[in-house]
N, CA, C and O atoms as a Tripos MOL2 file, in Angstrom:
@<TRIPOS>MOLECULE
protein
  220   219    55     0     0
PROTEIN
NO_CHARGES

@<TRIPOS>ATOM
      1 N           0.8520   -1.1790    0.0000 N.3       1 UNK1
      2 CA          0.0000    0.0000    0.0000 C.3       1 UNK1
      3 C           0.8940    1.2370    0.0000 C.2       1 UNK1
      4 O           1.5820    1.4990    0.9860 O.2       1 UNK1
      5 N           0.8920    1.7330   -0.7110 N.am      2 UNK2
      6 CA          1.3530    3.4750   -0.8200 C.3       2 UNK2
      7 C           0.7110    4.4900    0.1090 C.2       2 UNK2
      8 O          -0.4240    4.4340    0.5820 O.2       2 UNK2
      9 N           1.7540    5.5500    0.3130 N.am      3 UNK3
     10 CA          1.7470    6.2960    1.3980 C.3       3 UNK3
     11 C           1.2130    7.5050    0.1970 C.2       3 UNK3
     12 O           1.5500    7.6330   -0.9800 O.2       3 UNK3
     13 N           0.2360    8.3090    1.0490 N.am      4 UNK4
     14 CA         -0.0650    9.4910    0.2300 C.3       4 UNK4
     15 C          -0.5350   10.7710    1.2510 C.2       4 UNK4
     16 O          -1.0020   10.8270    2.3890 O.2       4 UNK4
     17 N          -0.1610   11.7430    0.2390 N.am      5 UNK5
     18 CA          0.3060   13.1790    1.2500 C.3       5 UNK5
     19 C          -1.1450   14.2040    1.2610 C.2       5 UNK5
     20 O          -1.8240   14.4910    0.2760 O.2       5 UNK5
     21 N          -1.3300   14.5640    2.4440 N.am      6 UNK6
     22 CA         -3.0580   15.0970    2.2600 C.3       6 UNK6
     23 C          -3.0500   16.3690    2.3680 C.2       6 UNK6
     24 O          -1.9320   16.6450    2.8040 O.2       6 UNK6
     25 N          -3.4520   17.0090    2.2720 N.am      7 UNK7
     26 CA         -4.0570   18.9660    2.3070 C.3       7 UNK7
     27 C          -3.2650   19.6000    3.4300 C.2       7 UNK7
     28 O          -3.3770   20.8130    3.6100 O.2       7 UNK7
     29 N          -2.4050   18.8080    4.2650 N.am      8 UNK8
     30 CA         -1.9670   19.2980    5.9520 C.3       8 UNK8
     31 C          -0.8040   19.6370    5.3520 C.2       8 UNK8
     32 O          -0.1050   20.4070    6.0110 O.2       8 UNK8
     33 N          -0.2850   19.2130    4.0480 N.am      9 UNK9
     34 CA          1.4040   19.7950    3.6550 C.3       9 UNK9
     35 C           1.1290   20.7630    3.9570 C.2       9 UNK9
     36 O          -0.0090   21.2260    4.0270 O.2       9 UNK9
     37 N           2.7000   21.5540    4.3340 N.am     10 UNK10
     38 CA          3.2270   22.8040    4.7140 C.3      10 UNK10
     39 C           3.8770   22.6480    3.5810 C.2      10 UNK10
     40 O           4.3970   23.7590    3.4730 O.2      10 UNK10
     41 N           4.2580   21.9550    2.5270 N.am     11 UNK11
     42 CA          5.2980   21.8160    1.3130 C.3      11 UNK11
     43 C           6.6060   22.6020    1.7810 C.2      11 UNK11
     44 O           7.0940   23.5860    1.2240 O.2      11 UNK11
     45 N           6.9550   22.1090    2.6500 N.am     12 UNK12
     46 CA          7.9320   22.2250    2.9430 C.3      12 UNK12
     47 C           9.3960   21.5390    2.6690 C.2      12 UNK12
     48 O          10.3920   21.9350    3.2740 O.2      12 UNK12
     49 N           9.4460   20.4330    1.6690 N.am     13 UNK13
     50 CA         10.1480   19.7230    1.2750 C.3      13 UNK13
     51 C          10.9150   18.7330    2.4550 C.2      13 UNK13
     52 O          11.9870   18.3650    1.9750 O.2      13 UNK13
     53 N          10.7810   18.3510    3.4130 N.am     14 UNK14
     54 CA         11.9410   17.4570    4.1390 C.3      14 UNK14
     55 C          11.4720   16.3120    3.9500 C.2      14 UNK14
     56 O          12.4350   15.5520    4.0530 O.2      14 UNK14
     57 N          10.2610   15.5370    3.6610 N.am     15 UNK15
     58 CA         10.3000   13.9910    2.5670 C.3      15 UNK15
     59 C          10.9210   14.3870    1.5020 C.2      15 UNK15
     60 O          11.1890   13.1950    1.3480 O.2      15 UNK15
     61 N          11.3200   14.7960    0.7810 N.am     16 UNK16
     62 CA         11.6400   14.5920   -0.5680 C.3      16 UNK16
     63 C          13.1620   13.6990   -0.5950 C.2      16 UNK16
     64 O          13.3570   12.5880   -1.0880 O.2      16 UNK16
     65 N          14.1790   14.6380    0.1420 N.am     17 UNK17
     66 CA         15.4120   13.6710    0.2530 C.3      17 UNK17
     67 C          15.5960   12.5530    0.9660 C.2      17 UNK17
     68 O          16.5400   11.7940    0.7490 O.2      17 UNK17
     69 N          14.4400   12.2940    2.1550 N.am     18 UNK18
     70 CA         14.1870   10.8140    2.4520 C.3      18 UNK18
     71 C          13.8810   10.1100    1.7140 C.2      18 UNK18
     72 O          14.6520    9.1610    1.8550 O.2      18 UNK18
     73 N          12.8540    9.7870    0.5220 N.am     19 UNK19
     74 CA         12.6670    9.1360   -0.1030 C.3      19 UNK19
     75 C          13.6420    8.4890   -1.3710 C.2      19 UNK19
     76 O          14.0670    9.0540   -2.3780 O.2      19 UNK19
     77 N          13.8420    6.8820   -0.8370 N.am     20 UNK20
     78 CA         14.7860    6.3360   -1.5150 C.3      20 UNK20
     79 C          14.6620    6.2910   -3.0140 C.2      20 UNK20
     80 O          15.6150    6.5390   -3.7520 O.2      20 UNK20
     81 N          13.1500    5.8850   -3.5540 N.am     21 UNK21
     82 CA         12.9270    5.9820   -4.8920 C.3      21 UNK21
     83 C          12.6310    6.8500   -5.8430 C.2      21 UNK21
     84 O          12.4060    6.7620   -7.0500 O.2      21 UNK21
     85 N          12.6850    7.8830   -4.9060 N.am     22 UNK22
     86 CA         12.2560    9.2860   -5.8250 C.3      22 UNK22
     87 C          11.0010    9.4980   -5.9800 C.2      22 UNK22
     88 O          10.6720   10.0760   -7.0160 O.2      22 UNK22
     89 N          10.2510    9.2160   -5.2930 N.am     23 UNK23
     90 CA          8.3470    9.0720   -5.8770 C.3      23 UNK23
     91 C           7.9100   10.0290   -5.2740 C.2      23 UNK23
     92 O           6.6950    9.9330   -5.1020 O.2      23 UNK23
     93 N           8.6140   11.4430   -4.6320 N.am     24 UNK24
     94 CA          7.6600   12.3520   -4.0640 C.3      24 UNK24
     95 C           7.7680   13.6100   -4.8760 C.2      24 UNK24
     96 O           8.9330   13.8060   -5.2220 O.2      24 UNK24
     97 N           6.8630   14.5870   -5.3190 N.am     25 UNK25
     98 CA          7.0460   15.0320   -6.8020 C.3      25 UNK25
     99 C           6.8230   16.7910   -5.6970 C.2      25 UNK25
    100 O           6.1000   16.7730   -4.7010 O.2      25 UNK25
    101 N           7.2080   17.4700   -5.9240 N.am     26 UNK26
    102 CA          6.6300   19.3310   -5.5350 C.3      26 UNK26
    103 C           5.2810   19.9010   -5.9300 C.2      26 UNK26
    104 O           4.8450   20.0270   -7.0740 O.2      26 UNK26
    105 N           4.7410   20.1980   -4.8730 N.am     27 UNK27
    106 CA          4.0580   21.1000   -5.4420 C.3      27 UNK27
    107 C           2.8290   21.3320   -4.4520 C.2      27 UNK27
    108 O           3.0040   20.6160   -3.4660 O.2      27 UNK27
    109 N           1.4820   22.1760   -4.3370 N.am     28 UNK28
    110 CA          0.6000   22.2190   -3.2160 C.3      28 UNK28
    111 C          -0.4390   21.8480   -3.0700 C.2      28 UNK28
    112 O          -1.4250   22.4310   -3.5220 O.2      28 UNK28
    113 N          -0.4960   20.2540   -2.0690 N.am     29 UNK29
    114 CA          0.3020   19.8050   -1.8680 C.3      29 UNK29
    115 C           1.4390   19.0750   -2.3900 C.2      29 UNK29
    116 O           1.5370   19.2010   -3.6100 O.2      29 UNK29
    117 N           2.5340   18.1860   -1.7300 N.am     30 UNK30
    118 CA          3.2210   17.1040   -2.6440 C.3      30 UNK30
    119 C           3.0610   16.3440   -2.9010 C.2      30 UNK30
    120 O           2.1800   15.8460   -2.2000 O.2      30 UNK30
    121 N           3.4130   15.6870   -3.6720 N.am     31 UNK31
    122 CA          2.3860   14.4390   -4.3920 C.3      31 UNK31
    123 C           3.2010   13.0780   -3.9840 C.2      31 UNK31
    124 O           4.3390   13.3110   -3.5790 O.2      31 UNK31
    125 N           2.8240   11.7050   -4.0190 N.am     32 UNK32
    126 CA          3.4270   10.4270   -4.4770 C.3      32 UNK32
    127 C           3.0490    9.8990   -5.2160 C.2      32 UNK32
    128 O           1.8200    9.8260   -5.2350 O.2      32 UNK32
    129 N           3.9180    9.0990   -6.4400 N.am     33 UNK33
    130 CA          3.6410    8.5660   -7.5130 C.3      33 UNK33
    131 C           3.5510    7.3470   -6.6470 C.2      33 UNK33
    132 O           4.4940    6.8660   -6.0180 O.2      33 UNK33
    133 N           1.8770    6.7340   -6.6900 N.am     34 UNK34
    134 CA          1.9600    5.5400   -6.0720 C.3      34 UNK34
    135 C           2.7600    4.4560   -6.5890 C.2      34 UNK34
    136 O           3.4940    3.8980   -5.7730 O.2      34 UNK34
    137 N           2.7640    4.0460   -7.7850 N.am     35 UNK35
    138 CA          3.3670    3.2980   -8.7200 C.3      35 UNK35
    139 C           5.3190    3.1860   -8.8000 C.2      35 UNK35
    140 O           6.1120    2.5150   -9.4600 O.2      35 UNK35
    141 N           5.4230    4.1600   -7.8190 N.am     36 UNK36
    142 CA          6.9670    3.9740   -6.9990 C.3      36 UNK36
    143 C           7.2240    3.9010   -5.5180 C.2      36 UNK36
    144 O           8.3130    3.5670   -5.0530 O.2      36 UNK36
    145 N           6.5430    4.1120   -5.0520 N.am     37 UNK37
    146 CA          6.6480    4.1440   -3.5650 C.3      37 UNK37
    147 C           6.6970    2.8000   -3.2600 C.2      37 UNK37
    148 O           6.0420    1.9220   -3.8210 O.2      37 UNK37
    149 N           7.6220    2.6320   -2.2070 N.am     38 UNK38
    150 CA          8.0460    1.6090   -1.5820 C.3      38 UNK38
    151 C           7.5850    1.4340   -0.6020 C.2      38 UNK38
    152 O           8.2100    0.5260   -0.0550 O.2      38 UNK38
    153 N           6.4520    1.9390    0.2760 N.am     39 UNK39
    154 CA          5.8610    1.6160    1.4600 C.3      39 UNK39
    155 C           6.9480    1.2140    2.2820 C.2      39 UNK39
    156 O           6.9070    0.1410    2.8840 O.2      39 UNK39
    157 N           8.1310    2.1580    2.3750 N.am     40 UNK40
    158 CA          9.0750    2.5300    3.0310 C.3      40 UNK40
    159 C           8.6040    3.2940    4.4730 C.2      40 UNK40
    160 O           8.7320    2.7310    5.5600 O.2      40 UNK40
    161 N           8.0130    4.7240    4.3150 N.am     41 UNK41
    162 CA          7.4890    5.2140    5.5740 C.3      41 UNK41
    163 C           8.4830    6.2560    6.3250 C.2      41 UNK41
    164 O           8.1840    6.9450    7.3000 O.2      41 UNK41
    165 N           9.9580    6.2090    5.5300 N.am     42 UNK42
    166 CA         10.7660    7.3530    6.0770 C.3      42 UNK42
    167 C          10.0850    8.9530    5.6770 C.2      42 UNK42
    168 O          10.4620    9.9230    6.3350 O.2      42 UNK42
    169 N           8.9160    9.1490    4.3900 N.am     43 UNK43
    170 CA          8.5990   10.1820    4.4010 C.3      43 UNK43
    171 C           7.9250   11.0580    5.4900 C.2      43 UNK43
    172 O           8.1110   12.1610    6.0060 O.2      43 UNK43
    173 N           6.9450    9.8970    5.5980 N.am     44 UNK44
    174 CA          6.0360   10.0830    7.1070 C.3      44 UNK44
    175 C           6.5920   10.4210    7.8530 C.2      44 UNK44
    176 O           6.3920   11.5990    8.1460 O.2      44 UNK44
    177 N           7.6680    9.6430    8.6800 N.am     45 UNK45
    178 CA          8.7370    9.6850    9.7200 C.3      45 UNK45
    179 C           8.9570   10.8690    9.4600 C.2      45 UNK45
    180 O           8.7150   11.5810   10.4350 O.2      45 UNK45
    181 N           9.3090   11.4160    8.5810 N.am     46 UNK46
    182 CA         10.0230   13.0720    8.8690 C.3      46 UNK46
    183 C           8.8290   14.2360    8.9290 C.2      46 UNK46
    184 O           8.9690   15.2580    9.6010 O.2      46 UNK46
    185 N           7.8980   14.0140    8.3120 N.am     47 UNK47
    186 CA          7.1190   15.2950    8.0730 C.3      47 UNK47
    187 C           6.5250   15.4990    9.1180 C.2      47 UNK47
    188 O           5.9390   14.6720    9.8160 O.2      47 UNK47
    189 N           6.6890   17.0290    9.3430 N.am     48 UNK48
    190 CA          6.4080   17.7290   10.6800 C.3      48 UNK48
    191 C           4.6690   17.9530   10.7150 C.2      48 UNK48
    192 O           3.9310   17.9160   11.7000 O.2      48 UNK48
    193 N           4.3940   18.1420    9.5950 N.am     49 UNK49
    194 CA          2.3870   18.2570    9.6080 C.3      49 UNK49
    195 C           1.9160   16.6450    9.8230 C.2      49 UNK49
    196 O           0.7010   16.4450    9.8010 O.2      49 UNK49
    197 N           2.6630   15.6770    9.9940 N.am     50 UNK50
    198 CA          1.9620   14.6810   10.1460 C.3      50 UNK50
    199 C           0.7400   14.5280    8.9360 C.2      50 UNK50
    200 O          -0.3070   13.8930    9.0610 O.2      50 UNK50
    201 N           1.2100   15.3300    7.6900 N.am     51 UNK51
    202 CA          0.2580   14.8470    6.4330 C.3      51 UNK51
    203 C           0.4180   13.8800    5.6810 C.2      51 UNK51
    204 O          -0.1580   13.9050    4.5930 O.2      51 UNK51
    205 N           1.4030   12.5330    6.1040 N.am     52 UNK52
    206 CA          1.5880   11.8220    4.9890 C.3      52 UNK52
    207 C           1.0890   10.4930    6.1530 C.2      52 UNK52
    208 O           1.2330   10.4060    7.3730 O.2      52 UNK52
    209 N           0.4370    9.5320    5.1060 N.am     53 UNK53
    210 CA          0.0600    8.4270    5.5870 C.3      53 UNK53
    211 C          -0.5110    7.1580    4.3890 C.2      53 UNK53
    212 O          -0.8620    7.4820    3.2540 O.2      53 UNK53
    213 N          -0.5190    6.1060    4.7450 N.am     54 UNK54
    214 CA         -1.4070    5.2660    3.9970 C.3      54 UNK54
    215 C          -2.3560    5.8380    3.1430 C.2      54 UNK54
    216 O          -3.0110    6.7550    3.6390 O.2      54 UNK54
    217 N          -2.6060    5.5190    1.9420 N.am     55 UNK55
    218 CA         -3.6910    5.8710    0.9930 C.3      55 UNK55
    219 C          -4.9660    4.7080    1.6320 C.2      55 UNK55
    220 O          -6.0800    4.6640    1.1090 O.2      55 UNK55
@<TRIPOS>BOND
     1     1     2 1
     2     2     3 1
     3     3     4 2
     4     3     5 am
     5     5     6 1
     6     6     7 1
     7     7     8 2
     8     7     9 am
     9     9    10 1
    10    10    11 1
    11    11    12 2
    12    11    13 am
    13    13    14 1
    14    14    15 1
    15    15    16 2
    16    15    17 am
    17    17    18 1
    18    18    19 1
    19    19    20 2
    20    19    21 am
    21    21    22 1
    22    22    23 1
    23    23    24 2
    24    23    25 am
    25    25    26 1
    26    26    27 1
    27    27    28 2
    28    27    29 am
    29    29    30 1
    30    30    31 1
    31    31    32 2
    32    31    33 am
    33    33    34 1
    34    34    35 1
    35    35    36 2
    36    35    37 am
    37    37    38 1
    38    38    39 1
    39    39    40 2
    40    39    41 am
    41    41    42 1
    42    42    43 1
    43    43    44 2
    44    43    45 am
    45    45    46 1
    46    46    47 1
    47    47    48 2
    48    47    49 am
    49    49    50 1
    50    50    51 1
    51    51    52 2
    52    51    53 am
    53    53    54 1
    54    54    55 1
    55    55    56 2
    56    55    57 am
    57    57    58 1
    58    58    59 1
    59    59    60 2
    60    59    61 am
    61    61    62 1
    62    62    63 1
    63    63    64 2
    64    63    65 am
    65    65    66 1
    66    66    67 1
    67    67    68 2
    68    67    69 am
    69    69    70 1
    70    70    71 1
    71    71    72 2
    72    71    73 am
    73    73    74 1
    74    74    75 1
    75    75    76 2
    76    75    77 am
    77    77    78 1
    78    78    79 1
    79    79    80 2
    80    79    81 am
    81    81    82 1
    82    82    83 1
    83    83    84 2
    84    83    85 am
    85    85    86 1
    86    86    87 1
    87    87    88 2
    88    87    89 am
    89    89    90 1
    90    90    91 1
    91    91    92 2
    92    91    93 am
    93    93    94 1
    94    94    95 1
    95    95    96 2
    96    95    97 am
    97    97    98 1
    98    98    99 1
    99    99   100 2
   100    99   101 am
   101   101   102 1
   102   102   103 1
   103   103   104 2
   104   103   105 am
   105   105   106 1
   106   106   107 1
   107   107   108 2
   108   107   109 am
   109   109   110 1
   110   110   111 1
   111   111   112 2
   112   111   113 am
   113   113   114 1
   114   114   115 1
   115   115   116 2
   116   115   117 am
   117   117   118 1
   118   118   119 1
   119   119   120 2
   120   119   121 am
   121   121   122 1
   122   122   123 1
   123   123   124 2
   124   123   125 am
   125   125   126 1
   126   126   127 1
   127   127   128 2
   128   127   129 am
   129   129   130 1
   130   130   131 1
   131   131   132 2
   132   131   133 am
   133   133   134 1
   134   134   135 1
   135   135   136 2
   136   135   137 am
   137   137   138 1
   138   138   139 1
   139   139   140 2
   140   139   141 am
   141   141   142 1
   142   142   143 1
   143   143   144 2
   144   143   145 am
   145   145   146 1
   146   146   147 1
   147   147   148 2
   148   147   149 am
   149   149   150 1
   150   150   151 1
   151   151   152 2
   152   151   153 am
   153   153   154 1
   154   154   155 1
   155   155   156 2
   156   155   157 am
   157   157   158 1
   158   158   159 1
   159   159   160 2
   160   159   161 am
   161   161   162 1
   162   162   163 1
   163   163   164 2
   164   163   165 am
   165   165   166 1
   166   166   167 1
   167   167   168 2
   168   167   169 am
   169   169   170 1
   170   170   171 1
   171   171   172 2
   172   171   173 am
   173   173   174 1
   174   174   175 1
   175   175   176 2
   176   175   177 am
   177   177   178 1
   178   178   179 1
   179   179   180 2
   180   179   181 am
   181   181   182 1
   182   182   183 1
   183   183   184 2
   184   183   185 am
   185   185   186 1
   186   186   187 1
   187   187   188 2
   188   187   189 am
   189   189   190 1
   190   190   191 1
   191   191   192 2
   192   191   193 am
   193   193   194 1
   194   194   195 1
   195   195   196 2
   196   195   197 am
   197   197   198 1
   198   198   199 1
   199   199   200 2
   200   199   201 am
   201   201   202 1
   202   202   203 1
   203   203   204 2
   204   203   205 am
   205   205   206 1
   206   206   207 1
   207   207   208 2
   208   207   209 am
   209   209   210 1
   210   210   211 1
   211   211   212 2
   212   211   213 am
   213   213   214 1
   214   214   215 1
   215   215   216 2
   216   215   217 am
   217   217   218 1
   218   218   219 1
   219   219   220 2
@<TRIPOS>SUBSTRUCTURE
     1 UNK1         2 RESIDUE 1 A UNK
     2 UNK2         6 RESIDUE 1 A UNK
     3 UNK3        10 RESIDUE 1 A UNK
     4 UNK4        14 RESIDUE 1 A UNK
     5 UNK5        18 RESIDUE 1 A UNK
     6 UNK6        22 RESIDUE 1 A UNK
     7 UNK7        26 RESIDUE 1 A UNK
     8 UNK8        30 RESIDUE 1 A UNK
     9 UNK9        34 RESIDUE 1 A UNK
    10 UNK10       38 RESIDUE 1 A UNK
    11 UNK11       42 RESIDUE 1 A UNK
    12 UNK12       46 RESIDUE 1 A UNK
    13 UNK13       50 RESIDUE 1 A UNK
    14 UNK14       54 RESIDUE 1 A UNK
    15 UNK15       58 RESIDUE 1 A UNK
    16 UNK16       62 RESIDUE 1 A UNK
    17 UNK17       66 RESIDUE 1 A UNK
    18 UNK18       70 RESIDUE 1 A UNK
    19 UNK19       74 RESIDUE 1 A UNK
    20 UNK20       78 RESIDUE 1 A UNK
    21 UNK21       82 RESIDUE 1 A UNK
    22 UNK22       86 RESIDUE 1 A UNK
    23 UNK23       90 RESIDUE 1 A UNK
    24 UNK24       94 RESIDUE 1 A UNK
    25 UNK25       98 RESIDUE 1 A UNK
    26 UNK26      102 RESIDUE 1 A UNK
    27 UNK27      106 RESIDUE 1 A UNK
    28 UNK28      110 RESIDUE 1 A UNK
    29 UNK29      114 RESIDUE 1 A UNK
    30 UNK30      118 RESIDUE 1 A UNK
    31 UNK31      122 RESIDUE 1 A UNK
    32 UNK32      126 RESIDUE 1 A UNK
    33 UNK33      130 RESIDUE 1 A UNK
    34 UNK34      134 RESIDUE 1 A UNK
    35 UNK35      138 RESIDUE 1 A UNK
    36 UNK36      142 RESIDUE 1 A UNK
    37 UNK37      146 RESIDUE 1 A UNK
    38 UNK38      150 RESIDUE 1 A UNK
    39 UNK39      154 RESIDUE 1 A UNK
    40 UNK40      158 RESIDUE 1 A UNK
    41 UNK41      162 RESIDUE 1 A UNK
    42 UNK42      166 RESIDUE 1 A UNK
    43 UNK43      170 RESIDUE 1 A UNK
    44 UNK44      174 RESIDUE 1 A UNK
    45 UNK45      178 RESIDUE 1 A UNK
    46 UNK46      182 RESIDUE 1 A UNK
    47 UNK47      186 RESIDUE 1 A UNK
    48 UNK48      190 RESIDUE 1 A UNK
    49 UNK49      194 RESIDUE 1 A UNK
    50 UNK50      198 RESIDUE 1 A UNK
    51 UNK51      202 RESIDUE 1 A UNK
    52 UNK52      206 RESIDUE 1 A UNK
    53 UNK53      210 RESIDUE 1 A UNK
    54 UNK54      214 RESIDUE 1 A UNK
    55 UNK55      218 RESIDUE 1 A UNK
């Protein structure tokens, strides 16, 4: 299951360089390409709005 980022971004960028596969894209909010995400979870782990979670 892919992790996806909800309306609480601050787009603040600090998932972006956690993410090992590159699947988190800019913009308001930031996006994940589900179709790369690794249900890894270091994005989550970092983001301070607590906006990223399970789709």
């Amino acid at each position: 299951m892919a992790y996806k980022i909800s309306d609480a971004c601050l787009a603040c960028g600090s998932c972006v360089p956690e993410c090992p596969v590159g699947a988190i894209s800019e913009g308001e909010p930031y996006t994940i390409d589900e179709g790369k995400c690794s249900d890894c979870g270091a994005c989550a782990e970092t983001c301070p709005a607590e906006a990223i979670a399970h789709a």
